[in-house]
VOGU-3710 file (C-alpha; in Angstrom, 3 decimals, decimal comma):
1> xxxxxxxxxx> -13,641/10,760/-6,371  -10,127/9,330/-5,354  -8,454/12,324/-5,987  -11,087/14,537/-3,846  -10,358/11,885/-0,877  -6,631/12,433/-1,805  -6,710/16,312/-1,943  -8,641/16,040/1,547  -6,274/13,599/2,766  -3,265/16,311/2,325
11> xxxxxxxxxx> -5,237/19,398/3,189  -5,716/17,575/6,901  -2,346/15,753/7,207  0,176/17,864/5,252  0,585/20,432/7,856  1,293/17,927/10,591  4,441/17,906/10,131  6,802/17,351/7,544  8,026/13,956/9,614  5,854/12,100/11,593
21> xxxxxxxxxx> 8,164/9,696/13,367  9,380/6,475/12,272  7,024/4,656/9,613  8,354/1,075/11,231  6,377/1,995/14,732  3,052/2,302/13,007  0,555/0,008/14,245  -0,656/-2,668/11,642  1,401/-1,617/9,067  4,534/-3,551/7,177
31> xxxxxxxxxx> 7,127/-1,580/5,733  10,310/-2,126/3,988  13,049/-0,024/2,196  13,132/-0,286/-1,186  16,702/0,222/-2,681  14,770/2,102/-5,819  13,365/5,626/-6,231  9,495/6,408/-5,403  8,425/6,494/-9,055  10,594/3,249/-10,120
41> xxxxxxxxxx> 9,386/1,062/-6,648  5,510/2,050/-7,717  6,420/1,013/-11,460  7,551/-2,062/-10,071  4,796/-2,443/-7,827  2,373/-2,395/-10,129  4,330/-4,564/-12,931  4,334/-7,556/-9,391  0,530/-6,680/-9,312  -0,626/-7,706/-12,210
51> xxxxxxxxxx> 1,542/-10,272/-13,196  0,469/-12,421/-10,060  -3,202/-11,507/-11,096  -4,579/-8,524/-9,384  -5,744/-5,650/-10,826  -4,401/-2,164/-10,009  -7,399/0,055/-9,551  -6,258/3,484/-8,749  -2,656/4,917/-8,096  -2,942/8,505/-5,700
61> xxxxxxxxxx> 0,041/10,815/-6,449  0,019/12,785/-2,837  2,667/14,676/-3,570  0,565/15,865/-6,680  -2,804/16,461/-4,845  -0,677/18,772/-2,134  1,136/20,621/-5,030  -2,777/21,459/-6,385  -3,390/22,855/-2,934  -0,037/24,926/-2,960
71> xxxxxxxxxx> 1,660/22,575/0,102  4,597/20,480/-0,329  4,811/16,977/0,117  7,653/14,458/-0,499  6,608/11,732/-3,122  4,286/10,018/-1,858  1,983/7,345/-3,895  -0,881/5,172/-3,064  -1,577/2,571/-5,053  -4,798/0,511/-4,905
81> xxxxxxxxxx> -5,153/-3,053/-5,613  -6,647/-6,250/-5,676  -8,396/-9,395/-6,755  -11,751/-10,967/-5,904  -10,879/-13,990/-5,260  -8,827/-12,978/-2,512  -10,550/-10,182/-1,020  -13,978/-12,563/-0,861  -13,066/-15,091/0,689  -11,170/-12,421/3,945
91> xxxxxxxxxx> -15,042/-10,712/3,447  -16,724/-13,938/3,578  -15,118/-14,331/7,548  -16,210/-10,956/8,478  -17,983/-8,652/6,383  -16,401/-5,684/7,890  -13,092/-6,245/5,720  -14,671/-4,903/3,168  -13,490/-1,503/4,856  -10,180/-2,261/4,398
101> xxxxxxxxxx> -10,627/-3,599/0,565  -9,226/-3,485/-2,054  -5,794/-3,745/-0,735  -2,823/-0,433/-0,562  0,412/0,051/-0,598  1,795/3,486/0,202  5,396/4,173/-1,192  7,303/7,203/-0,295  10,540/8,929/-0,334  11,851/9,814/3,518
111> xxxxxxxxxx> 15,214/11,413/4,331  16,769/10,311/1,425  15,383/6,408/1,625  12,262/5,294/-0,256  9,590/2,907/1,897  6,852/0,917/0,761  4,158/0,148/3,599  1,105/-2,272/3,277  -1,242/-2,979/5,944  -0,184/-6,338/8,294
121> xxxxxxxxxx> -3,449/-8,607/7,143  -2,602/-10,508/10,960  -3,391/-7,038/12,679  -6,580/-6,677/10,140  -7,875/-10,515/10,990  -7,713/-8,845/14,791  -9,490/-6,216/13,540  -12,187/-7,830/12,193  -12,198/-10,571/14,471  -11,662/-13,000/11,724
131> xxxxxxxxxx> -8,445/-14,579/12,880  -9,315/-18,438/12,355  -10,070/-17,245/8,513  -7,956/-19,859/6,312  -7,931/-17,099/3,667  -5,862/-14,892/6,010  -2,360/-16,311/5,841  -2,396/-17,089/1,824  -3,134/-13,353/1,501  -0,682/-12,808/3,694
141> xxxxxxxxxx> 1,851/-14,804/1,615  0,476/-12,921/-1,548  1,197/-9,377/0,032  4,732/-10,472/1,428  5,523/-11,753/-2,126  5,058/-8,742/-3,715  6,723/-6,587/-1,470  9,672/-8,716/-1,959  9,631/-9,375/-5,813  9,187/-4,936/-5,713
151> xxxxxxxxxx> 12,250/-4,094/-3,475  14,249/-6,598/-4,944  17,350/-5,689/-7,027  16,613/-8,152/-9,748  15,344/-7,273/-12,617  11,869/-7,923/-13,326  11,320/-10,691/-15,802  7,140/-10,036/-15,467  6,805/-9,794/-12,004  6,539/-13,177/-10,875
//
């Protein structure tokens, strides 16, 4: 199922243009530079992940799905994560956050610099009218931290 959402995903999008504009001017989203490649910033990633407790569910190679459909597409990897007991309590608030759970981070390569992008949990509490949630800013502290611990030069001594 993921990878039929993913091949649709690139069979709409892929031909919109090879650059879309600058990733930073994206509504709602977070994104950093990662001084790693694509494939070593997802390893990474998912090594943070589960060492702070949340499960990776899924990982979407893009790049891979528009290859399938004979398009090109710069690496480009979703991964798909979380952990009950911090998505509950954010769908507890509003229900509707459930839309936007489990958790993503995209990571992709871009003119020679490699970006990883997760979705600004402040701009999905507007959303989903859930501002005054307390669970809001802990996930929020949770998302930041692996972001950081993943672009970080240091090694990674388990993730946390």
């Amino acid at each position: 199922m993921v990878c039929r959402i993913a091949f649709l995903f690139v069979l709409l999008f892929a031909g919109a243009g090879a650059h879309a504009g600058d990733a930073s001017d994206v509504d709602g989203l977070i994104v950093e530079s990662s001084p790693h490649d694509v494939a070593t910033t997802v390893e990474r990633f998912q090594r943070v992940a589960r060492a702070n407790g949340l499960t990776v569910f899924d990982t979407v190679d893009h790049a891979e799905g528009a290859t399938q459909a004979g398009m090109d597409l710069a690496p480009t990897t979703l991964v798909i994560f979380g952990n009950p007991k911090a998505g509950t309590p954010l769908m507890q608030c509003g229900r509707t956050m459930g839309i936007d759970l489990p958790a993503k981070a995209l990571i992709w390569a871009d003119d020679g610099e490699t970006r990883l992008a997760y979705n600004d949990i402040e701009y999905l509490a507007e959303r989903h009218d859930i501002g005054d949630c307390k669970a809001v800013p802990k996930v929020g502290a949770m998302l930041d931290k692996l972001a950081t611990k993943t672009i970080s030069e240091d090694a990674l001594d388990g993730g946390d």
